[in-house]
N, C-alpha and C positions, 0 to 999 in steps of 0.2 A: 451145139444148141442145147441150150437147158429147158428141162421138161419135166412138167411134173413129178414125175416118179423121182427125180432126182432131190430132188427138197422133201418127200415126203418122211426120212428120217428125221426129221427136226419137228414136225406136224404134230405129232403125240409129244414129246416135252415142252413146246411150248403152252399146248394147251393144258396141261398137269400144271403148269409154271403160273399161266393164268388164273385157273382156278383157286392154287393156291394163294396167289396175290388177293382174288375176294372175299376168300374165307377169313385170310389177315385182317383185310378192314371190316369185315363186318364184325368177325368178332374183337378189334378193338375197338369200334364203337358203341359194342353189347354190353363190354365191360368196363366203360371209361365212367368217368366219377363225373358226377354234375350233370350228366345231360341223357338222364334217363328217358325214356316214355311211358313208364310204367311209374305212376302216383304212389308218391309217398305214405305211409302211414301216418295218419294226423298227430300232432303233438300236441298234448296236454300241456294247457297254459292256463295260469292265470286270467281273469279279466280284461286284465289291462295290456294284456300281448294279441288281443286280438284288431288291432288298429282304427279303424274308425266308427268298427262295433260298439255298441253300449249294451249295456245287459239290463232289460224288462225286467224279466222276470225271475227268479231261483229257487224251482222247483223241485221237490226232493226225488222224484227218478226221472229217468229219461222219459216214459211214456205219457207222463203227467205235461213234461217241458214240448213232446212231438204235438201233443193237444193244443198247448195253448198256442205252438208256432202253425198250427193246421186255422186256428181260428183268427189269427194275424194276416195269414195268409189271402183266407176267404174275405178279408176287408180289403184287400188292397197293399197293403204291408211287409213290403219285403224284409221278412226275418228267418234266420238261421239257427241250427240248434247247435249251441258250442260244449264239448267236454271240458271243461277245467278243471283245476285242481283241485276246487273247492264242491264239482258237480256241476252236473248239466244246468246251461242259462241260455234261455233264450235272449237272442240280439238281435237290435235293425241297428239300423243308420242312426244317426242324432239327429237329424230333419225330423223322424216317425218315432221319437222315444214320447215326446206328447199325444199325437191320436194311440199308441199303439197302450200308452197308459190307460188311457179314456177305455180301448176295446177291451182290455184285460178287467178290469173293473167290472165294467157289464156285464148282470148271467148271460151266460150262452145261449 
């Protein structure tokens, strides 16, 4: 009759065997390409690469471009502040490029 004691030579390498089976997969999915969870660094693009963005406004620093996207903002206005190649522009949507004209316009 078989009893415990007799299988327990196998108990310690299977579990070393184990663990290193999950160390395998995790670290090939730590370092596999495409499907990180850790956010990329943003690319510097052009205008025209950022998709259905339109560019308001192009203001000469970023903290000029974070003001007038903070006052787009406070109206309703969903806008983002894009780095390009040419400097920071603030963007909305093409539906909000007429009011978000009109707010930029008006003193503050």
């Amino acid at each position: 009759m078989a009893t415990w004691e007799s299988y327990s030579y196998a108990f310690g390498p299977l579990v070393a065997l184990g663990l290193v089976v999950v160390l395998v997969v995790l670290l090939r999915w730590t370092f596999s390409h495409g499907r990180s969870v850790v956010s990329r660094r943003p690319q510097t693009g052009t205008e025209e690469e950022y998709g259905l963005l339109t560019a308001v406004a192009k203001p000469g620093t970023f903290v000029e471009a974070e003001m007038l996207r903070q006052r787009l903002v406070e109206h309703g206005i969903r806008a983002t502040l894009a780095p390009t190649t040419d400097g920071p522009r603030v963007m909305v949507f093409p539906a909000d490029v007429a009011l978000a004209g009109e707010v930029l316009r008006t003193a503050p």
